[in-house]
C-alpha positions as CSV (number, residue, x, y, z in Angstrom):
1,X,18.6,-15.3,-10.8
2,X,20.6,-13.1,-12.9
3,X,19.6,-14.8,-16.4
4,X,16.0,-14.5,-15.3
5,X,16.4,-10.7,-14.1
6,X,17.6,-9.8,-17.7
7,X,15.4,-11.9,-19.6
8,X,12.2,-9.4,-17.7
9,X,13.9,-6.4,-18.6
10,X,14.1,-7.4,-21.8
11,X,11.3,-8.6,-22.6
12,X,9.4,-5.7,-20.5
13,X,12.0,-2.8,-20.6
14,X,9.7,0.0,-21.3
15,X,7.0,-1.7,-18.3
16,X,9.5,-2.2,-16.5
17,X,10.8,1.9,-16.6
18,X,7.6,3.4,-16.4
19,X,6.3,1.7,-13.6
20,X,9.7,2.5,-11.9
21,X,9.0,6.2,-12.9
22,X,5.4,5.9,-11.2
23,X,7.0,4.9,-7.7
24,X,9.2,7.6,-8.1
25,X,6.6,9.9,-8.6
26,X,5.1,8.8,-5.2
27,X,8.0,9.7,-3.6
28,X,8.4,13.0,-5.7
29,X,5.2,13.5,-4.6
30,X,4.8,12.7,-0.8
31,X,7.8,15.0,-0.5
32,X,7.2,17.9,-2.9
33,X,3.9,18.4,-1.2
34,X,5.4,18.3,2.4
35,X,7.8,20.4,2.0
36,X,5.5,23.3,0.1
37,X,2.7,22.8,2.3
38,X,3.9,25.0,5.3
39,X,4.5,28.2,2.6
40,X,0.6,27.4,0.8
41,X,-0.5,27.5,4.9
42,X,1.0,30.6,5.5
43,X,-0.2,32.3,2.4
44,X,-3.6,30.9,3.3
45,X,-3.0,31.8,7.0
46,X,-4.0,28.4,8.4
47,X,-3.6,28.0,12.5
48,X,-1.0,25.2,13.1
49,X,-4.0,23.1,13.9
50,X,-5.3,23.4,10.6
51,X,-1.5,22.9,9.1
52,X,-1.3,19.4,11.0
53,X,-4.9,18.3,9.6
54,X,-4.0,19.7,5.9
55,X,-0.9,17.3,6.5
56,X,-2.8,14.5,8.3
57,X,-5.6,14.3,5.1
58,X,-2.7,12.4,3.0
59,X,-3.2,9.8,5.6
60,X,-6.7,10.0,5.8
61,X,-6.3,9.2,1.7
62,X,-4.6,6.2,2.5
63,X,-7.0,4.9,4.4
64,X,-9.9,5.9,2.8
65,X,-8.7,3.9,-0.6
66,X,-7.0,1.0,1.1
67,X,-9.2,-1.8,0.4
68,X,-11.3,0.2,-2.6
69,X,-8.0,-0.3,-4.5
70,X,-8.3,-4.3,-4.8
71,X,-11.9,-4.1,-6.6
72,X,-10.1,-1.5,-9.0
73,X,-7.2,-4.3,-10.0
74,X,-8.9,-7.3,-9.4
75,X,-11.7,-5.8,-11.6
76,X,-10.0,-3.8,-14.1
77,X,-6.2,-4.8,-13.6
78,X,-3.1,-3.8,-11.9
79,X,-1.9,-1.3,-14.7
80,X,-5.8,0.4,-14.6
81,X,-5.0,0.6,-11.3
82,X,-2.5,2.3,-11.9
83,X,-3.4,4.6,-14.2
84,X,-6.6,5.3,-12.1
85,X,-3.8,6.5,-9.2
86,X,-1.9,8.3,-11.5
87,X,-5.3,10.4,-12.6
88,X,-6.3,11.0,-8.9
89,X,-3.2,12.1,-7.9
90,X,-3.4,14.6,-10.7
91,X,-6.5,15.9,-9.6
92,X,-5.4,16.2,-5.9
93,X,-2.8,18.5,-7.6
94,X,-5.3,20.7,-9.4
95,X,-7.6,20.8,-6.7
96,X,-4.8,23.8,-5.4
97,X,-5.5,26.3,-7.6
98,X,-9.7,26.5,-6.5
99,X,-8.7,26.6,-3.0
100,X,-5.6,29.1,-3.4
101,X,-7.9,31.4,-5.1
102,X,-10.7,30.8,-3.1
103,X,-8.9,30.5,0.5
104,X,-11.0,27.6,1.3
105,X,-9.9,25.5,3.9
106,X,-11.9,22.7,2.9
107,X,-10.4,22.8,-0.5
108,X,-7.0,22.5,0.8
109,X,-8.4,19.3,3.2
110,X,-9.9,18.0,0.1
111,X,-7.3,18.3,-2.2
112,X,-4.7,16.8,0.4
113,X,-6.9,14.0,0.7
114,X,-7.4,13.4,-2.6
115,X,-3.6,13.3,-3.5
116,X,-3.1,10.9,-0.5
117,X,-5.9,8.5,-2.3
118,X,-3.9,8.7,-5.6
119,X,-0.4,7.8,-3.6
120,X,-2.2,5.1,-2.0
121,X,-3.6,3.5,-5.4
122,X,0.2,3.6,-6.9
123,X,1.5,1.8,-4.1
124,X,-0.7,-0.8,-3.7
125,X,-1.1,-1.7,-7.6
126,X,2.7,-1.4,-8.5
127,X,3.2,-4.0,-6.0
128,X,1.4,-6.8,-7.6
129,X,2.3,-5.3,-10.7
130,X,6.2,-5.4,-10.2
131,X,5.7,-9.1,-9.4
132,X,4.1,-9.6,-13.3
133,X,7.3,-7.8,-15.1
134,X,9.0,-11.3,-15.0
135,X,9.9,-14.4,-13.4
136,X,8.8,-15.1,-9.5
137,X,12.0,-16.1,-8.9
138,X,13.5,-12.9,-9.4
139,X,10.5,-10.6,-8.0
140,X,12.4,-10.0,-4.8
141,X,15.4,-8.2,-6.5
142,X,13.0,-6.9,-8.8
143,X,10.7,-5.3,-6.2
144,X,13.8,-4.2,-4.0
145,X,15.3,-2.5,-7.3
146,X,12.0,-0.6,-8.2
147,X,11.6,0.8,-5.3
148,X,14.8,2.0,-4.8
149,X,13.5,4.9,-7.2
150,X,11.1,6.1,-4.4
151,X,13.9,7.6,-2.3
152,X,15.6,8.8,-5.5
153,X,12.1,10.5,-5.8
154,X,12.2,11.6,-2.8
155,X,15.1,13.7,-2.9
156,X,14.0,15.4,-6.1
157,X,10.6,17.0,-4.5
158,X,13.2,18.0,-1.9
159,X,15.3,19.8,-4.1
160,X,13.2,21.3,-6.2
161,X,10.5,22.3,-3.9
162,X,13.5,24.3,-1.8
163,X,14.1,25.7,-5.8
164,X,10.9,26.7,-6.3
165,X,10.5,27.9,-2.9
166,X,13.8,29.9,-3.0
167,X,12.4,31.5,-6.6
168,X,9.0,32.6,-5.1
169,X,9.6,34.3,-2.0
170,X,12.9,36.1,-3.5
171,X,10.1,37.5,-6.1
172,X,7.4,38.7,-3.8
173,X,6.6,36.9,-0.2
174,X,2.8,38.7,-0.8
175,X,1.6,36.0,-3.2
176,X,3.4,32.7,-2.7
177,X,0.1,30.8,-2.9
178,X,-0.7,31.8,-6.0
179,X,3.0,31.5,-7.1
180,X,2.6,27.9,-6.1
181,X,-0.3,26.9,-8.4
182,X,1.8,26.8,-11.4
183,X,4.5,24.3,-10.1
184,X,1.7,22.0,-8.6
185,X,-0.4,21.8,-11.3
186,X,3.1,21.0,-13.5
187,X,2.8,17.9,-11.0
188,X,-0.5,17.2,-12.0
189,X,0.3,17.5,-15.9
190,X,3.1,14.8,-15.3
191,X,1.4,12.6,-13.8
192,X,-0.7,12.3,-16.3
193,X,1.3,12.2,-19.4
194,X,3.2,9.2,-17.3
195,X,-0.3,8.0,-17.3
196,X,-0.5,8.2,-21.1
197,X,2.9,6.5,-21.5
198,X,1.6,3.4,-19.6
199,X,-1.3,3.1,-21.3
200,X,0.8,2.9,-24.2
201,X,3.4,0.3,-23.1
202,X,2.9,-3.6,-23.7
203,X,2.6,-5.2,-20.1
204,X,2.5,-8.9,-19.3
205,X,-1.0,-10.5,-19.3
206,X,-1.0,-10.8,-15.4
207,X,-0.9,-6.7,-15.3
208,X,-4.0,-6.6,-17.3
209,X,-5.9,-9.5,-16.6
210,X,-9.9,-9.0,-14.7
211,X,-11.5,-10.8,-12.3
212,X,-14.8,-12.6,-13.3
213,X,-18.2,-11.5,-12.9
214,X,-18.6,-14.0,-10.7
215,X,-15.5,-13.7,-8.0
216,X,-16.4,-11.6,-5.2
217,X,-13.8,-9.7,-4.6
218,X,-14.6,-9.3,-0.6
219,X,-14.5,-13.1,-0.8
220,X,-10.7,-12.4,-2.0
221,X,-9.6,-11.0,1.3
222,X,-9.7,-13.9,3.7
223,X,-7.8,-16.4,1.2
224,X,-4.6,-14.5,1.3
225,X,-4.5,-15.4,5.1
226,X,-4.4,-19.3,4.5
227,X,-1.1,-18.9,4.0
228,X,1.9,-19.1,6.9
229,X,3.9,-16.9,4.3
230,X,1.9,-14.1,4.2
231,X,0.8,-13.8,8.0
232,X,4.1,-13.9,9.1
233,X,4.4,-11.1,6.1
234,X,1.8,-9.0,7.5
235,X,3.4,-9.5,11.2
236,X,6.5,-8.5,9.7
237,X,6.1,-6.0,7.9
238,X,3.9,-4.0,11.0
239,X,6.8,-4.3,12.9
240,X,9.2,-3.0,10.4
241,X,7.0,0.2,9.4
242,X,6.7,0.8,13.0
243,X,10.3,0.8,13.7
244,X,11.0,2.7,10.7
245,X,8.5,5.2,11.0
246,X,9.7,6.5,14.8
247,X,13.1,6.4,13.4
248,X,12.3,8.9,10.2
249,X,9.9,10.7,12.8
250,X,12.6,11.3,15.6
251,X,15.5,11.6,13.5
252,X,15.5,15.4,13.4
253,X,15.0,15.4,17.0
254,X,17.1,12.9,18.0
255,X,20.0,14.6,15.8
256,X,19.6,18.0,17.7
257,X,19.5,16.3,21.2
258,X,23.0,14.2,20.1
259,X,24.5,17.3,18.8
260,X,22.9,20.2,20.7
261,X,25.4,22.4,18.8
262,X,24.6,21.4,15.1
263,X,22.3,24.1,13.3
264,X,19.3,23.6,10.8
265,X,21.6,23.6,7.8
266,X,24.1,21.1,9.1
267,X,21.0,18.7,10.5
268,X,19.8,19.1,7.0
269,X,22.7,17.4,5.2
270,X,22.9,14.6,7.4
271,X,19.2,14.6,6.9
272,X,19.8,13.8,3.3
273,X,23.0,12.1,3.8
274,X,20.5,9.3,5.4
275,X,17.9,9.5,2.6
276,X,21.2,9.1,0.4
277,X,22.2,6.0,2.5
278,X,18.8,4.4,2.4
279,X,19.2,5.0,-1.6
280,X,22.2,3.0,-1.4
281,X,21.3,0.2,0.7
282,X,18.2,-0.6,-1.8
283,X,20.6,-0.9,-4.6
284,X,22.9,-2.8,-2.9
285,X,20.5,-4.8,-1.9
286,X,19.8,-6.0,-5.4
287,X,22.5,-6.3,-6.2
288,X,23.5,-9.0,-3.5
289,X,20.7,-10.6,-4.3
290,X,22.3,-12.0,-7.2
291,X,24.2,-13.8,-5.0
292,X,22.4,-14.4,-1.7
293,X,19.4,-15.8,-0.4
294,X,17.0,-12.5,-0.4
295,X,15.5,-14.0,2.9
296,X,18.8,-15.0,4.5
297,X,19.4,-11.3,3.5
298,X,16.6,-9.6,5.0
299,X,17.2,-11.4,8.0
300,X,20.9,-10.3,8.3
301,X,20.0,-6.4,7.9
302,X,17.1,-6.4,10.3
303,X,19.5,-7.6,12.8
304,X,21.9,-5.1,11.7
305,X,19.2,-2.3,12.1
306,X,18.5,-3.8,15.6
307,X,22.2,-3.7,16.3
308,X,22.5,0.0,15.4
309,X,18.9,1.3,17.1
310,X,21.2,-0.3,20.5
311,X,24.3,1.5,19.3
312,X,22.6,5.0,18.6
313,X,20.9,4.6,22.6
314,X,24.6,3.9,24.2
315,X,26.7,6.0,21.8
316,X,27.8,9.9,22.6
317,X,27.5,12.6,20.0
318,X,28.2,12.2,16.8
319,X,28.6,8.5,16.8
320,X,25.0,8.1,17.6
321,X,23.9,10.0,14.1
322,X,26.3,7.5,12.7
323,X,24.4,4.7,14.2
324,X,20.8,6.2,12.6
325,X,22.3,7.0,9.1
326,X,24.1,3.0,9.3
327,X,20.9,2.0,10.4
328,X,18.7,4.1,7.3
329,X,21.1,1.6,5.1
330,X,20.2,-2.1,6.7
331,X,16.5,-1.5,6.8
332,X,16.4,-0.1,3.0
333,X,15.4,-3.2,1.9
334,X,12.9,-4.8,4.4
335,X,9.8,-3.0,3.4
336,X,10.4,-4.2,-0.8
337,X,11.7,-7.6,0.7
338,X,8.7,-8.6,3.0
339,X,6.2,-7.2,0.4
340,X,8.0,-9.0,-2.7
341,X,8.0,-11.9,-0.3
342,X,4.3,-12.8,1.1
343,X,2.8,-12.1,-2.2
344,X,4.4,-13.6,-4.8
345,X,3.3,-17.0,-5.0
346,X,-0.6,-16.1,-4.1
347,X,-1.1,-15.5,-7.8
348,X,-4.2,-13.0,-8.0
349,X,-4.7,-13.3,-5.4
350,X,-2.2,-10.8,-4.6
351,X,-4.1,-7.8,-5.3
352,X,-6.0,-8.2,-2.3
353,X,-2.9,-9.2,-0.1
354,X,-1.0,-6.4,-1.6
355,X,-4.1,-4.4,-0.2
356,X,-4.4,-5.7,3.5
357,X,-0.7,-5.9,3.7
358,X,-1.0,-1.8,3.3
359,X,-3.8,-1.5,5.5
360,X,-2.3,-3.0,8.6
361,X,0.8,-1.4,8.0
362,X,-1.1,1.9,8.2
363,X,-3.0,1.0,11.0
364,X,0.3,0.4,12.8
365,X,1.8,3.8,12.2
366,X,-0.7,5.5,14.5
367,X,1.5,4.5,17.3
368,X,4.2,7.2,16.2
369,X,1.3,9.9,17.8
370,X,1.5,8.1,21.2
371,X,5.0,7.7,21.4
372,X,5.2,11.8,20.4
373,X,3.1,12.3,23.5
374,X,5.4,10.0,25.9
375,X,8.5,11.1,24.7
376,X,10.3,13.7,26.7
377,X,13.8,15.7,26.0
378,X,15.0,13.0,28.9
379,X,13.6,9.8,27.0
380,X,14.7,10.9,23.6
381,X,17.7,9.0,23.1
382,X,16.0,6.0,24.9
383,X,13.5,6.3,22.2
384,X,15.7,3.8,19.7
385,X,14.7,0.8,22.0
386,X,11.4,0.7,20.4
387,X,13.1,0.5,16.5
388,X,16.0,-2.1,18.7
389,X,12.9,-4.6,19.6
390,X,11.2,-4.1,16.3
391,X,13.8,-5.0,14.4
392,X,14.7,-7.4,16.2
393,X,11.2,-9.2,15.9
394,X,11.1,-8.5,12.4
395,X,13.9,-10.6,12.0
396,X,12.2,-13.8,13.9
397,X,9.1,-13.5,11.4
398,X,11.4,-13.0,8.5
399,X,12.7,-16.1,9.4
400,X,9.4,-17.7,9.8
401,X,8.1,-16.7,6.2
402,X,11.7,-18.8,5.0
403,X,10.3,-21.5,7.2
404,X,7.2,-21.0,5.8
405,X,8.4,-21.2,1.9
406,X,10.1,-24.0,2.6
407,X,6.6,-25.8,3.9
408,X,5.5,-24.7,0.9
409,X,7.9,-26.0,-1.9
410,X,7.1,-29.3,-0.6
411,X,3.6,-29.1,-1.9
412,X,4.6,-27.1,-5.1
413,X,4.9,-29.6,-8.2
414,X,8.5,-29.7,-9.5
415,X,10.1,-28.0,-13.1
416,X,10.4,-24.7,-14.4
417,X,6.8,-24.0,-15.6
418,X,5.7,-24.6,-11.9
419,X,7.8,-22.3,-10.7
420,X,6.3,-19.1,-12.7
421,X,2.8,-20.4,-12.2
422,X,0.8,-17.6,-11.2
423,X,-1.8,-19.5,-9.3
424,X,-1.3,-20.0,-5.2
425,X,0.4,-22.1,-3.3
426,X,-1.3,-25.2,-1.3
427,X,-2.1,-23.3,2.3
428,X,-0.1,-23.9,5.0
C-alpha cells in the first residue's frame, strides 16, 4: 500500500495538493463564517431568532444542492464540480458586502445559503475525486489523509477570525460590519484563485470524464444501492454523523457541567485541544494504514469511541473531558474511512453515491434539535449514551461492509489491472 500511495502522489502531486487545499478551505470556511457571524448580527442588529436562521441557511445549502451536485460531476466531471463549488462559495462571500451596506436580512439569509451550497458542492465532488488521484487500493489512506486538512482548516478560520475580530472592535465597535466586508470578500478572492490553480493542474482521466447524452443521471441513484457495501456504508455512516454531531454539539456544555469551575477561556483550550486531537487521530490513521487492514481499523476505533462515550457518562470531573477529547481522536477517521469505503469500487457510479451518502447523513443530523429539546442540566452527562450506542453500531456495519468486500472479491476477476478498474463490482 505504500508503493501504491507514492506512485499517486507522484504522478498527481500538484492534484493531489490542491484538492487537499479545497477541503481545507471547507473547513476554513464553515468555521471562519461561524465564528464572525454573531459580530455581522450584531452590527446588523438581528434578534437571536434571526441569528439561529442566518446560521441554520448553511444547512439549508446543503440540502438544497445535495443531489443537484451529481448531474454537475456526472455531466461535467468531478474537478468542474469542483471548481463550480469553489465559484459559489465565492459568491456566498461577496454576497456580504450588499447586505452589510444595505442591512438586508434577506441578503444575509441568502448569502449564508449560498456559501452552504458552495461547501456542499466541495464535499461531495472531492470525494469521488480523491478516489481518482491513484490506485483503489490505497483510496482509504488517501481519503483519510485529505481530509485530515479539514480540521487543520478548521482551526485557521478559528484563529484568524478571533484576529480579525480582535483588530476590528479594538478600532471602532460602531462599524464592525462594514469592517468585516474586507476579510470575507479576501475569502471569496481565494477561493477563487484556488479555483484557477485547479483548472490549471493535470488530473487523472476519471476527474474529468462526462457522462453520456444518453445516461440519465436520476437513473444513477438507485444502482449505487445494489450493493451490500455501500448500504451498510450509508447505515454506517448515519450512525457515525449522528454520534459525532451530539458529541461536537454538547461538548461545550458537557465541559461546563463536568467542571462547573472552568471559565470560557480555559473551556476554550480544551476546545481546541480536541479539534487538535481529531487532527491527530486522522494522520495517524494513515499512517497505520500502511500497516493495518483500514477496515479492521475503523472497527477498532469505533469501539474505542463507544468505550470512551461510556467512560465520559461514569467518570467525575476532569476525567470525563478526558474521555470526550480521547474519544475526538478514535472517531477521526470513521467519516473518511466509511466514505473511502462504500464508494470506491462503484466506478462512476460514485458520483451519485458520494451524493446520497451526503444526503442521508444530513437528514440524520436533524436529530441533534430534538435531543437539544430533551436534554436537561440533570440528563447532560447521560447524554454520551446516545454517541456509546452509535458507535457501537457503527462498528457492527463496519464490519458488515468487510463482510460485504469480501462477497465481492469473489466475483471480481483476478490480477492487477482488475483491481484499479474503475467500473463496479457484481451486486451483492
Amino acid at each position: 500500500m505504500q508503493r501504491d500511495t507514492c506512485a499517486g502522489l507522484a504522478q498527481y502531486g500538484v492534484a493531489v495538493v490542491l484538492t487537499i487545499m479545497a477541503l481545507a478551505l471547507w473547513g476554513f470556511g464553515h468555521r471562519f463564517y461561524a465564528a464572525l457571524l454573531p459580530e455581522l448580527a450584531t452590527a446588523l442588529q438581528l434578534s437571536p431568532q434571526k441569528t439561529d436562521m442566518a446560521r441554520a441557511a448553511v444547512a439549508i445549502g446543503y440540502f438544497v444542492m445535495a443531489l443537484p451536485t451529481a448531474f454537475i460531476s456526472r455531466n461535467f466531471g468531478c474537478k468542474v464540480g469542483v471548481l463550480f463549488g469553489l465559484g459559489i462559495f465565492a459568491v456566498g462571500m461577496f454576497l456580504f458586502r450588499p447586505a452589510v451596506t444595505q442591512h438586508s436580512y434577506f441578503l444575509i439569509i441568502l448569502a449564508a445559503t449560498v456559501i452552504g451550497s458552495g461547501l456542499a458542492i466541495i464535499q461531495i465532488t472531492t470525494a469521488p475525486l480523491i478516489l481518482f488521484l491513484g490506485p483503489k487500493k490505497s483510496a482509504i489512506q488517501r481519503m483519510n489523509f485529505a481530509q485530515a486538512f479539514t480540521p487543520v482548516g478548521s482551526l485557521c478560520g478559528l484563529f484568524l477570525s478571533q484576529k480579525i475580530l480582535s483588530d476590528v472592535l479594538s478600532k471602532t465597535a460602531s462599524d464592525v460590519g462594514h469592517n468585516l466586508m474586507l476579510p470575507l470578500s479576501t475569502v471569496g478572492i481565494g477561493a477563487i484563485a484556488l479555483a484557477f490553480a485547479l483548472e490549471l493542474a493535470h488530473f487523472p482521466a476519471g476527474a474529468i470524464a462526462r457522462s453520456t447524452p444518453s445516461e440519465s443521471t436520476w437513473a444513477s441513484f438507485l444502482p449505487p444501492l445494489r450493493y451490500a457495501r455501500f448500504r451498510f456504508g450509508l447505515a454506517a455512516l448515519l450512525f457515525s454523523l449522528v454520534a459525532q454531531v451530539i458529541m461536537a454539539g454538547f461538548a461545550v456544555r458537557f465541559c461546563q457541567h463536568a467542571m462547573p469551575s472552568w471559565t470560557p477561556a480555559i473551556i476554550f483550550e480544551w476546545y481546541v485541544a480536541g479539534i487538535l486531537t481529531f487532527t491527530l487521530g486522522r494522520f495517524a490513521g494513515s499512517v497505520l494504514m500502511f500497516w493495518l487492514d483500514p477496515m479492521a481499523l475503523l472497527v477498532f476505533f469505533c469501539v474505542a469511541s463507544a468505550l470512551c462515550s461510556v467512560a465520559a457518562i461514569f467518570m467525575p470531573g476532569i476525567f470525563a473531558v478526558w474521555a470526550i477529547v480521547a474519544a475526538s481522536f478514535f472517531l477521526s477517521i470513521q467519516l473518511p474511512t466509511i466514505f473511502a469505503h462504500a464508494l470506491r469500487d462503484l466506478g462512476e457510479l460514485a458520483k451519485s453515491g458520494a451524493a446520497i451518502m451526503l444526503l442521508v447523513a444530513f437528514s440524520g443530523t436533524g436529530l441533534i434539535g430534538l435531543v437539544a429539546l430533551l436534554t436537561t442540566t440533570k440528563t447532560l452527562h447521560a447524554i454520551m449514551v446516545l454517541p456509546a450506542v452509535c458507535f457501537a453500531v457503527t462498528a457492527l456495519f463496519a464490519a458488515a461492509m468487510r463482510r460485504a468486500e469480501r462477497a465481492e472479491d469473489a466475483w471480481r476477476p483476478a490480477g492487477p489491472a482488475a483491481a484499479d478498474a474503475q467500473t463496479p463490482v457484481k451486486a451483492v
